[in-house]
Wavefront OBJ file of the C-alpha trace (Angstrom):
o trace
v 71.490 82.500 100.536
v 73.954 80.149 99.363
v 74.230 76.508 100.326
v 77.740 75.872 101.691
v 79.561 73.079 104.381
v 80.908 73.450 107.586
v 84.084 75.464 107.360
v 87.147 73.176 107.666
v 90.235 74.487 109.749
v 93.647 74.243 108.833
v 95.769 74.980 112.063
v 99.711 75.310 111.108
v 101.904 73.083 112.384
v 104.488 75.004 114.946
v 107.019 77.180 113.764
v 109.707 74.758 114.089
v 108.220 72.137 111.844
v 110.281 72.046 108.499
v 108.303 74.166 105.972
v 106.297 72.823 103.097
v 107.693 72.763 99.389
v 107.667 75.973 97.609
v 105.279 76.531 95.204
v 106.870 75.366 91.639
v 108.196 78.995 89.791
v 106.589 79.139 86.375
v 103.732 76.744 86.720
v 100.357 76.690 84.292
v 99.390 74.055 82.663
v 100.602 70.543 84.322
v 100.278 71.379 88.437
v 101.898 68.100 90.430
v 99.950 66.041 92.256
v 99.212 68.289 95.446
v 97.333 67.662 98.951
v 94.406 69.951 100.045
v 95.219 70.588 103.435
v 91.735 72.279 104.043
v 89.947 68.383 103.854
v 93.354 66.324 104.681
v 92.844 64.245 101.840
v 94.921 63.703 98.596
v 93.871 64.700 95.325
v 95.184 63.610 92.254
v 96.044 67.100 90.114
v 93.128 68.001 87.579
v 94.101 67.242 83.562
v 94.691 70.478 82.306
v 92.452 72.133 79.860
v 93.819 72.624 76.093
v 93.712 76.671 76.409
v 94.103 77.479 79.966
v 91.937 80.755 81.081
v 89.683 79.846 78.117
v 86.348 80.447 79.475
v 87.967 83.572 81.803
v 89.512 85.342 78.436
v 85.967 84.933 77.014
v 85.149 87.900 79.299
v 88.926 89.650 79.093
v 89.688 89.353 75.500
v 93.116 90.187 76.071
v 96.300 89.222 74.318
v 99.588 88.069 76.406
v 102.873 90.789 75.659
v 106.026 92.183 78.128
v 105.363 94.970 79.325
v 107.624 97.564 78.160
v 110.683 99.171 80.240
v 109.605 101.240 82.461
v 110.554 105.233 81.361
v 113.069 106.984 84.029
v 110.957 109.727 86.202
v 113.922 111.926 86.492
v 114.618 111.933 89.831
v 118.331 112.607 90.823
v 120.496 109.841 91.435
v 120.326 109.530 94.714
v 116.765 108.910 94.527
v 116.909 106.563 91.119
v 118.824 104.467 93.446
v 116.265 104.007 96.339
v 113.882 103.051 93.467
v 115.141 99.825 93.378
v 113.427 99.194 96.599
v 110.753 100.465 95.275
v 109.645 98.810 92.164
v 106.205 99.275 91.334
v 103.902 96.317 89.538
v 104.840 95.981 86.345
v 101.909 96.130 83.287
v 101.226 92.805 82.781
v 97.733 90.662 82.736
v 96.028 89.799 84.206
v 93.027 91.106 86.069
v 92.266 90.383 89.810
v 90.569 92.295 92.220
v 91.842 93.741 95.803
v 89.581 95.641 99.032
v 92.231 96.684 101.304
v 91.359 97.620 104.693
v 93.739 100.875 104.241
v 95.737 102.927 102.267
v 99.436 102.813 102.635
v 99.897 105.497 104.970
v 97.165 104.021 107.574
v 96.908 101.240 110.283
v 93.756 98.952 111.081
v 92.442 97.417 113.660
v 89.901 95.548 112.168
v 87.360 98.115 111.456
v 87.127 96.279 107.443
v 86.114 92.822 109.079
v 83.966 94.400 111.777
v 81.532 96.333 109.461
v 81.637 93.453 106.745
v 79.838 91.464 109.808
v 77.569 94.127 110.313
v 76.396 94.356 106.886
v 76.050 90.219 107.015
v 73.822 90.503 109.914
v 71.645 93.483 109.455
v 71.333 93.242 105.780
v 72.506 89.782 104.808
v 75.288 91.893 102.037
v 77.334 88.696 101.078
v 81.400 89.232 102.237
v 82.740 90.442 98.732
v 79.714 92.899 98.252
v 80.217 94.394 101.849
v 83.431 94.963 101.011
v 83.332 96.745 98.119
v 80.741 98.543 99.728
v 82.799 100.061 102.901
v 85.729 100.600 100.142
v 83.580 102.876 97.960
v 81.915 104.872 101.109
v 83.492 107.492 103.361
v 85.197 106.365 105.601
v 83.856 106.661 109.752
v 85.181 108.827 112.184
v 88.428 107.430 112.579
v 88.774 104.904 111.245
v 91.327 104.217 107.915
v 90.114 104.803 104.454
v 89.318 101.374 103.105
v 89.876 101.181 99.129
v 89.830 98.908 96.317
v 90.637 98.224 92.737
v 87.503 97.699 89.937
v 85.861 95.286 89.912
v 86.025 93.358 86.152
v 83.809 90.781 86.325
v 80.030 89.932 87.128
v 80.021 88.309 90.958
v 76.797 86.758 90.374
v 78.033 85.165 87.462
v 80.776 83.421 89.144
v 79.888 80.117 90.104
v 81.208 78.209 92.628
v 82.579 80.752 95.305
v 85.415 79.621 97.265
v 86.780 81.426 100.699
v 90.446 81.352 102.018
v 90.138 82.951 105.091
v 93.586 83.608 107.393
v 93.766 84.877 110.123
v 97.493 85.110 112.143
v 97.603 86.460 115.690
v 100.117 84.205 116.826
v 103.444 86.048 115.512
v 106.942 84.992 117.159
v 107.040 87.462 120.041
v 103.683 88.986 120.131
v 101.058 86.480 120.706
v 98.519 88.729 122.724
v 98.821 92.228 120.030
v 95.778 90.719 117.906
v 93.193 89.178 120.190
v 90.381 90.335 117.405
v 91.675 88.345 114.390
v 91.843 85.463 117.435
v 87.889 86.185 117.729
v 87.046 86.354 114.767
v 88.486 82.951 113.940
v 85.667 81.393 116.727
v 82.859 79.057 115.194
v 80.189 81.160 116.309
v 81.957 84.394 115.470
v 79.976 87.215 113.558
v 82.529 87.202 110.547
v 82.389 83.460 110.655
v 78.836 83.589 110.012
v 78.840 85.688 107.544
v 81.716 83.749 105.351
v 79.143 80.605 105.620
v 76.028 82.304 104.163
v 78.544 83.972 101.714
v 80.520 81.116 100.497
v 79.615 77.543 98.950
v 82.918 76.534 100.622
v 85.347 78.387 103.331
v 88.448 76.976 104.417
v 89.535 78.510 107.570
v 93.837 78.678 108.156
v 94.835 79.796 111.156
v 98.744 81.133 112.416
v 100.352 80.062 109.421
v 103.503 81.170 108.076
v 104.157 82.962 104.666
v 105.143 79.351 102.778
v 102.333 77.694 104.568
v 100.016 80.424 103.792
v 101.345 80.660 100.276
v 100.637 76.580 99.766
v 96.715 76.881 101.198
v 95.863 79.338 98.015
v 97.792 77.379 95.933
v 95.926 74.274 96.949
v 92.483 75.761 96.808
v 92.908 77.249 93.232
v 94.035 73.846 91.893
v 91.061 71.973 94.310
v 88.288 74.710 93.342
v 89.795 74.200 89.320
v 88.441 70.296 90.088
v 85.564 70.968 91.606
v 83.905 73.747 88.732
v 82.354 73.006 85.605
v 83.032 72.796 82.446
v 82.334 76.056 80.828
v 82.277 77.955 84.468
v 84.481 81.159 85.923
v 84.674 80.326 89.466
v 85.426 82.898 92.032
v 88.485 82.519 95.351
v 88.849 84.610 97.313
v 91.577 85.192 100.006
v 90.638 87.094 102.949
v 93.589 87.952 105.173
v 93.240 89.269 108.955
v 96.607 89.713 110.599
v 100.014 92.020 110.235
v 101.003 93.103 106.796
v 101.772 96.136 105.059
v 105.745 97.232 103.729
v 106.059 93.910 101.480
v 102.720 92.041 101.741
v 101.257 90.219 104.153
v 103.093 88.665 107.127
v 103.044 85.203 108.680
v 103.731 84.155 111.886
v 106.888 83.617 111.508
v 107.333 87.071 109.762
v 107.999 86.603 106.508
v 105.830 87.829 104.147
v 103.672 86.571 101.275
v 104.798 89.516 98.984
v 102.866 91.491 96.713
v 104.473 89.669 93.701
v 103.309 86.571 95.261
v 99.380 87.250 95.712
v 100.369 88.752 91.772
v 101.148 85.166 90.650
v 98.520 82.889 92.522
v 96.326 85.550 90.617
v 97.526 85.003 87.287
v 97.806 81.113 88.205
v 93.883 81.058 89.001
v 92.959 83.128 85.943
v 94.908 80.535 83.835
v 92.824 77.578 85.769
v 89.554 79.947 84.880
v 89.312 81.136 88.586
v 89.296 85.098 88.905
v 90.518 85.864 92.541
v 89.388 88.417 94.905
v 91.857 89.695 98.092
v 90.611 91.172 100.806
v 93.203 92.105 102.952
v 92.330 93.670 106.620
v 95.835 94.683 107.992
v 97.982 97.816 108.549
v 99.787 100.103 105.328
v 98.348 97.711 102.753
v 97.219 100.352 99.436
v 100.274 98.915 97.379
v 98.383 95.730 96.620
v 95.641 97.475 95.212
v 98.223 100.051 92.485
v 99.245 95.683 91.596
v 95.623 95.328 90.310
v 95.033 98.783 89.018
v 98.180 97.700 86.627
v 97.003 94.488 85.610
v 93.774 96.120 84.000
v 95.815 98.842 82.749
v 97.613 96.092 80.551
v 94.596 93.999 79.497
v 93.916 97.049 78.154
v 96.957 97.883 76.856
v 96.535 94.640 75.154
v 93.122 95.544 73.818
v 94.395 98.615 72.162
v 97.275 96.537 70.384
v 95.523 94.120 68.950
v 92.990 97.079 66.806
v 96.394 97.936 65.601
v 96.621 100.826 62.903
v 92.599 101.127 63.973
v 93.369 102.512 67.203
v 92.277 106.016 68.400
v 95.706 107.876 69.075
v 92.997 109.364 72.147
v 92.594 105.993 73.399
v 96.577 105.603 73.626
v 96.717 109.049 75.185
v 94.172 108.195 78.336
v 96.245 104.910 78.767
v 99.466 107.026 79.150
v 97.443 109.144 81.614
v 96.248 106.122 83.283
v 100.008 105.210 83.725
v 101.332 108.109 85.033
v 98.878 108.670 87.579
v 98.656 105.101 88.854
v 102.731 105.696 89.157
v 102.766 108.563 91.126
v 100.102 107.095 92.977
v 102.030 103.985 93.905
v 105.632 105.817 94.473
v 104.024 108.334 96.737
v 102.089 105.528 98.619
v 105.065 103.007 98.778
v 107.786 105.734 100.128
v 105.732 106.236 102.776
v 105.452 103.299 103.689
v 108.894 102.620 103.900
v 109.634 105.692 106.218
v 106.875 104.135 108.575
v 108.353 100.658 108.676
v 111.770 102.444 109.471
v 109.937 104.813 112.019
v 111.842 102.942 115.079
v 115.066 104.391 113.190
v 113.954 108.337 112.516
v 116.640 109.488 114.711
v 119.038 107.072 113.742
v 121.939 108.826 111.434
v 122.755 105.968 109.799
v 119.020 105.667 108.323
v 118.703 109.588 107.835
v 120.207 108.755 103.808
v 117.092 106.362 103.122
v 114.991 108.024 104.867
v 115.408 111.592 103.404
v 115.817 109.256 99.795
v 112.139 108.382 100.215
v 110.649 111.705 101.733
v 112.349 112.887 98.526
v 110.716 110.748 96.740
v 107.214 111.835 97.960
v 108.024 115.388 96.853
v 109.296 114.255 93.025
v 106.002 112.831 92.647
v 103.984 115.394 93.828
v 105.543 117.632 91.525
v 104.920 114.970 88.590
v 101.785 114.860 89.454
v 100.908 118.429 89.664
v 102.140 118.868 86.546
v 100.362 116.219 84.945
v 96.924 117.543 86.230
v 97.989 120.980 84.701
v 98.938 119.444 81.248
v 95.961 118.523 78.101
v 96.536 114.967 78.661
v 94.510 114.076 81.955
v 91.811 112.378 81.651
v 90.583 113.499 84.890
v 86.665 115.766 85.413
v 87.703 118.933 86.600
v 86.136 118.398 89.698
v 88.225 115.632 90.566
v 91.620 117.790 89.254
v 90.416 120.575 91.954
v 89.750 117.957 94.681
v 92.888 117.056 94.200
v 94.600 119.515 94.560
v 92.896 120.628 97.887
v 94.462 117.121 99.405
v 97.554 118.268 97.470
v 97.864 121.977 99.667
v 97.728 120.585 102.980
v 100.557 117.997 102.457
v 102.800 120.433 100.679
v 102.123 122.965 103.668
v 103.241 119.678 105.537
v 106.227 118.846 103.623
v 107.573 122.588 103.260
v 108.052 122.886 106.900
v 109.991 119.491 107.447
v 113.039 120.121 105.496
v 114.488 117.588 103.979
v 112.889 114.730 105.873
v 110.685 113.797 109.009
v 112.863 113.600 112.207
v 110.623 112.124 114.731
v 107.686 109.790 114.926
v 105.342 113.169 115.276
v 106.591 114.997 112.177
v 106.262 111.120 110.352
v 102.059 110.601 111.150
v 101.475 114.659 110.330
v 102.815 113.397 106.539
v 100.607 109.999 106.856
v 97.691 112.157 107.764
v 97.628 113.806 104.761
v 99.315 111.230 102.463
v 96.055 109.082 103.244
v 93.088 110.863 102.009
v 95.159 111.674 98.625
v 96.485 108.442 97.890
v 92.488 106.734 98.534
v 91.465 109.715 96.560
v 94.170 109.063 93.653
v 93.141 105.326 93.865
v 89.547 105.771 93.097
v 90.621 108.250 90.063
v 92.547 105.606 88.595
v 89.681 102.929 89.008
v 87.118 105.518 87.700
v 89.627 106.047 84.655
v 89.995 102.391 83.682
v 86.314 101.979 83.626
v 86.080 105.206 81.398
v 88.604 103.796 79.034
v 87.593 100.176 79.127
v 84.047 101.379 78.067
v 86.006 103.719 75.352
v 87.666 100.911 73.925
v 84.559 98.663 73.912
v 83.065 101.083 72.060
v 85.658 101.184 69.331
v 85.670 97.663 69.133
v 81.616 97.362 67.915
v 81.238 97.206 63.793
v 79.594 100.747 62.406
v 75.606 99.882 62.278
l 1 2 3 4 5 6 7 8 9 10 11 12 13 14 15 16 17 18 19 20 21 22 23 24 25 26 27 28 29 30 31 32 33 34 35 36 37 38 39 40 41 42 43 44 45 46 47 48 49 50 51 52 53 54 55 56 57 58 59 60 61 62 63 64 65 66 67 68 69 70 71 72 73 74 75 76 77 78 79 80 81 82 83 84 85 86 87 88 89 90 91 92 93 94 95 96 97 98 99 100 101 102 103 104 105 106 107 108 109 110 111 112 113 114 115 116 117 118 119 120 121 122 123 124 125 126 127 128 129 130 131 132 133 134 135 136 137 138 139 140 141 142 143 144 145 146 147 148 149 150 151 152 153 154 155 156 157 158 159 160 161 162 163 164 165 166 167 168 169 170 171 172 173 174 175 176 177 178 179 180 181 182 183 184 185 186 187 188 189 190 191 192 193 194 195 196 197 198 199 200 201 202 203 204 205 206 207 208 209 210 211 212 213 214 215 216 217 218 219 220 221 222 223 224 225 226 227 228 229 230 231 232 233 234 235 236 237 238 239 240 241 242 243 244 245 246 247 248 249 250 251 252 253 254 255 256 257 258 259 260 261 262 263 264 265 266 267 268 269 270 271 272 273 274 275 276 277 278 279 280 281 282 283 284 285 286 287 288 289 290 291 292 293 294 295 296 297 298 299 300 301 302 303 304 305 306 307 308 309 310 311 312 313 314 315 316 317 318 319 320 321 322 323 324 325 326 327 328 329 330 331 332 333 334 335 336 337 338 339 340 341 342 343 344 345 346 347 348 349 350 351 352 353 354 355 356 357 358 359 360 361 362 363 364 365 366 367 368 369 370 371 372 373 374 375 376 377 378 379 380 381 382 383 384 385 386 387 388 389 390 391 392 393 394 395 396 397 398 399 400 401 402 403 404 405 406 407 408 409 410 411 412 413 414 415 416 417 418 419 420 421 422 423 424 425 426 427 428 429 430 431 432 433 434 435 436 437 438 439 440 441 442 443 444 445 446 447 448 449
C-alpha cells in the first residue's frame, strides 16, 4: 500500500464569486507563477526543463506533425452541415488514458465509483486498476457498459501518483438530484478510502464550476511537475463524479470543461513528463474516450513517418483501418448523443431538422461501417467482424421502423439501447487494434539479428 497524506479539500467559492483567470491558451514551457489551491499556499512556477516531455517521449518515441484534413464521408449536405457540431478529435499526440463510466448512449448513477470501492475493500485493487478492470468486464445487470481507451504506459512505473478527485452535486437548480457523489465526498466514505491507499497525494474539489475545475488540474500538473524527480514519469489522474456527457463534463454552474479541454491539460502534463489518467463517472460520456483512441492513433501515425521509405505499405493500411473505424465509431456515438440532450425537444418542429440531421447521421455511418467490415482492409478477427454485425441487425431493425427520425422519448432509448452495446463493442475493437499495430510497428522498428 502506498504511503499518502490526508486528502486536502478544495470547496469552491459560491457561484457568484468572480471566476478565476483562464488558463493561458498555448502554454508549455514557461507556466506563470500559479497558487495550488489544494494546500492554499503559493508556489513559485517550476524552471522548465530544456526538452519538455523528455523522459515521457523516452517511452512514446513519437515525432510532433498536423494532422492532416480530415477526408469528406459523403454524406449529403444537409448532413455535412450538422457535422460542424460534430467534430470529432483530431489526430494529434499525444497519449492519455480515459475509463468512462458509459458509453455515449447510456446514463450512470454511480455504478463506476461504487464497484471501484468494492474492489478497494475486498481486494485492496488500487483506483486506476479497478477501473480498468470494470471497463474491460461485462457489464452487470443493468447497469451501463463502462469502457476505456489502452492503456500506454506501465502504472507501476509511474512514480509519484497524484489524484484530482471532483465531485459536483450542487448544480444551479438541482441541488438534491446527486446525493451519491455528495456521499462519496465524506471523510470516511468507501471511495474516499480507497483514493488514500491508492494515491501518494489526493486533492479533493468539491461543487466547482468548469473554470474553477479547469484551474485545480492545471494547478496540480504544474505542483506534481515540482514535486517528481528528475528522470521520473509521474502519473494524475482526474476522477470526475457529477453531470457530464454532450460536451464534457459539467460544473455547477453548467458550463462544461469540454472534451478539447481535458485534450489540452493532457498534452500540457505529457509536456511537464506527467501522463494523465480520466476517469470520468457521469451520464453519455464515450466521446472522451474516441479523444484518446486518436491521440495513439497519431503517435503512431508519427511512428510510421519517421521509418519513412522503410515503412510497410500494410502498416499504413491497418492505420487507415484504425481511422475509419474509430470515425464511425465516434460519429455514431456523438449523434446520439446530441438527439438525447435535445430529447426535451423530440416533438418540437422546430428541432425535427437537427434532429432527423443526426439520426441521419447514425444511418451514414452504419452503412460506412458495414462496408468497411466487408472490404480487404479491416484489420478486424473474423469473430469480432460477425459480432459485430449481430449488434449491427438489431439497431438497423430499430432504425428501419422509425422513419426518418425518433419522435418521442420511447422511440429515442429503443435506438440508445442498441447504440450502446455496439459503440462499447466498436471501442474495444479499436483499442485491441492499436495494440495490434503498435506491437506491428515495434516490430519493424528492431535491426534484422
Amino acid at each position: 500500500m502506498k504511503t499518502h497524506t490526508e486528502p486536502e479539500r478544495t470547496t469552491a467559492p459560491a457561484a457568484e464569486a468572480a471566476p478565476p483567470a483562464p488558463v493561458p491558451q498555448g502554454l508549455r514551457l514557461a507556466p506563470p507563477p500559479f497558487q495550488l489551491k489544494a494546500s492554499g499556499t503559493a508556489t513559485a512556477s517550476p524552471a522548465p526543463r530544456p526538452e519538455p516531455g523528455r523522459y515521457f517521449h523516452a517511452h512514446f518515441p513519437i515525432q510532433r506533425q498536423e494532422a492532416p484534413a480530415e477526408a469528406a464521408i459523403g454524406l449529403d449536405p444537409e448532413t455535412e452541415a450538422m457535422l460542424a457540431a460534430l467534430t470529432g478529435p483530431d489526430l494529434t499526440p499525444p497519449a492519455f488514458e480515459v475509463i468512462a463510466a458509459t458509453t455515449q448512449a447510456q446514463n450512470s448513477a454511480g455504478e463506476l465509483t461504487d464497484r471501484i470501492a468494492q474492489l478497494w475493500r475486498r481486494q485492496r485493487i488500487q483506483v486506476d486498476a479497478a477501473a480498468r478492470m470494470v471497463a474491460e468486464g461485462d457489464p452487470r445487470r443493468g447497469a451501463p457498459h463502462a469502457t476505456q481507451s489502452n492503456s500506454a504506459l506501465d502504472p507501476e512505473a509511474l512514480q509519484p501518483q497524484w489524484v484530482v478527485y471532483i465531485g459536483a452535486w450542487n448544480y444551479r437548480g438541482r441541488s438534491s438530484d446527486l446525493e451519491d457523489v455528495r456521499q462519496h465526498l465524506r471523510r470516511g466514505s468507501p471511495i474516499q478510502q480507497a483514493l488514500r491507499g491508492s494515491y501518494d497525494r489526493v486533492i479533493n474539489v468539491v461543487n466547482p464550476t468548469a473554470d474553477q475545475m479547469g484551474t485545480q488540474i492545471f494547478d496540480a500538473i504544474l505542483a506534481l511537475h515540482a514535486a517528481s524527480s528528475e528522470g521520473q514519469v509521474a502519473e494524475l489522474t482526474v476522477y470526475f463524479e457529477g453531470h457530464g456527457g454532450a460536451d464534457g463534463i459539467a460544473g455547477v454552474d453548467w458550463s462544461d470543461l469540454t472534451f478539447e479541454d481535458m485534450r489540452t491539460y493532457a498534452r500540457l502534463a505529457r509536456d511537464f513528463d506527467i501522463h494523465m489518467t480520466y476517469i470520468l463517472d457521469t451520464c453519455n460520456i464515450g466521446s472522451m474516450v474516441n479523444f484518446a483512441q486518436a491521440e495513439e492513433t497519431s503517435d503512431l501515425a508519427a511512428q510510421l513517418e519517421g521509418q519513412g521509405a522503410a515503412a510497410d505499405p500494410a502498416l499504413q493500411q491497418h492505420l487507415e483501418s484504425i481511422r475509419t473505424l474509430g470515425q464511425q465509431t465516434f460519429l455514431i456515438g456523438r449523434a446520439i448523443n446530441l438527439i438525447y440532450s435535445w430529447r426535451g425537444s423530440l416533438g418540437d418542429s422546430r428541432q425535427h431538422d437537427r434532429i432527423r440531421s443526426c439520426y441521419q447521421i447514425i444511418t451514414e455511418a452504419l452503412q460506412q461501417l458495414r462496408t468497411h467490415l466487408q472490404s480487404d482492409e479491416v484489420y478486424l478477427s473474423g469473430e469480432a467482424i460477425d459480432h459485430i454485425e449481430t449488434l449491427i441487425e438489431p439497431l438497423q431493425a430499430v432504425i428501419d421502423g422509425l422513419g426518418d427520425r425518433p419522435r418521442n422519448r420511447g422511440e429515442m432509448n429503443r435506438l440508445r439501447r442498441r447504440i450502446a452495446p455496439l459503440v462499447d463493442f466498436l471501442n474495444d475493437s479499436v483499442n485491441q487494434s492499436l495494440r495490434f499495430l503498435r506491437r506491428r510497428i515495434q516490430a519493424a522498428d528492431q535491426p534484422p539479428a
